[in-house]
Residue, then its C-alpha position, 0 to 999 in steps of 0.5 A: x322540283x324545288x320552286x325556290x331558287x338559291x344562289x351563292x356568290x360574290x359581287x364583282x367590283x364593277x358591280x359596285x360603287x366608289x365606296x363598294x357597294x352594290x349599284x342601284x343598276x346592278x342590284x336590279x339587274x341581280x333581282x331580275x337575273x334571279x327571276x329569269x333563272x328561276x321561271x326558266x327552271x320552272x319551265x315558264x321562263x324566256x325558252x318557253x315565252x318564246x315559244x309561246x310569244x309572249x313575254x313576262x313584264x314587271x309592273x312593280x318593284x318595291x326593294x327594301x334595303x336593310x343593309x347594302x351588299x358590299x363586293x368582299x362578302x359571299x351572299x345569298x340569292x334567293x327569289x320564288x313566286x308567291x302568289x298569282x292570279x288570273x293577270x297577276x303573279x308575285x315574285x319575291x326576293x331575299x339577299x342574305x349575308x354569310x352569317x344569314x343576316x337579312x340584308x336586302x328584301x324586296x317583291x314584285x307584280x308581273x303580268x304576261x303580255x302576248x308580244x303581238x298585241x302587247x296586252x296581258x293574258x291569262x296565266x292559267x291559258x299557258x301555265x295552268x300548273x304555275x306552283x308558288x311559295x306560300x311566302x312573303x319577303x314582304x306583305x306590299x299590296x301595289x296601289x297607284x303611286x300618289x302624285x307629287x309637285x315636282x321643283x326639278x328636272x332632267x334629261x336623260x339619254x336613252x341609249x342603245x344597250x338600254x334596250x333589252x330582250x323584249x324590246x323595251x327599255x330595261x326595267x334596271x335603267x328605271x333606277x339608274x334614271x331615278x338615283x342619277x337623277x338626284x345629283x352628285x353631292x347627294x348620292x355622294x352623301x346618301x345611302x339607298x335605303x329603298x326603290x318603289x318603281x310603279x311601271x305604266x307604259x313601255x318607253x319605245x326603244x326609239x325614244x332618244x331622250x327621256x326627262x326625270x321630274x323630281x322633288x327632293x327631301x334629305x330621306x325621299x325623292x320622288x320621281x317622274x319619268x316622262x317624254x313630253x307630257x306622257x308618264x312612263x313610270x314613277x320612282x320613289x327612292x329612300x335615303x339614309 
């Protein structure tokens, strides 16, 4: 069995922006839809979670992007596990042009929560023979974000399709918050160059409102997604 996962297509135009390119929302939703495709074909995916209840959780997120797909182009999807240990797995992703050209790279840490108790378990109790690719889209070691004095503020909704699967809010709307949050004369004059998403708590799907803290510069914002004094996340977001 071929741990890698490879996909070639198009993206759809409502999967892209005013001037065609990848959404921040869909770019997500294309990373995490890779990863559900690929644990499943390993056989620990949503079928063998379910059955087991537990459930596989992302905790962090960095996306480097080089260049940002655009709708009249066939891409290459690739993602694999590349590392894990007792709590802690890697996952790893890579969008390439037509040409090959390295467009988009990004990884990410997960870890495995019994649904009950909502806390982490062992990988090795349900998937001792959880086999990875020794490889890196890129060498990220996840430490804690660092803190930031935020000068702005936002409300954002948290609507009912926010909610996924596995009964939180959906790590893409994470990214929709943080980019929104900047305003529309900047997005309109920027490029995203990257996204750094550190999970800390689940946000309850009963939860009506969030609020976005951010401190801008002209190529990084910063990001705090919070209910009242509780932090749920922090985004970093890098601008060309």
């Amino acid at each position: 069995m071929d741990i890698k996962l490879t996909e070639k297509r198009a993206l759809k135009a409502y999967q892209c922006d005013r001037y065609g390119f990848i959404r921040p929302v869909m770019l997500m939703n294309e990373l995490q839809g890779l990863a559900d495709r690929n644990a499943e074909a390993l056989h620990g995916g949503r079928t063998f979670c379910t059955e087991h209840n537990i459930a596989w959780v992302v905790t962090h997120y960095f996306v480097d992007i080089i260049e940002l797909p655009r709708a009249d182009e066939e891409l290459l999807f690739s993602t694999w596990p590349s590392e894990h240990g007792a709590l802690k797995a890697f996952r790893d992703f890579e969008i390439r042009g037509s040409d090959g050209r390295l467009m988009v790279r990004a990884t990410s840490q997960w870890v495995l929560i019994d649904l009950t108790t909502r806390r982490p378990v062992r990988i090795s109790e349900y998937l001792p023979e959880w086999s990875c690719v020794p490889e890196r889209a890129l060498d990220r070691v996840f430490d804690k974000c660092p803190d930031f004095v935020p000068t702005k503020s936002h409300v954002m909704a948290c609507r009912y399709d926010d909610i996924d699967i596995n009964q939180h809010i959906n790590n893409a709307v994470y990214a929709v918050w943080a980019t929104e949050s900047v305003g529309f004369e900047f997005r309109n004059t920027h490029k995203l160059s990257g996204i750094d998403i550190y999970f800390e708590h689940e946000i309850n799907p009963t939860t009506p409102t969030i609020r976005v803290e951010v401190a801008m510069s002209p190529h990084e914002t910063r990001h705090k997604i919070m209910t009242d004094e509780v932090e749920y996340a922090k985004v970093i977001c890098y601008w060309k």
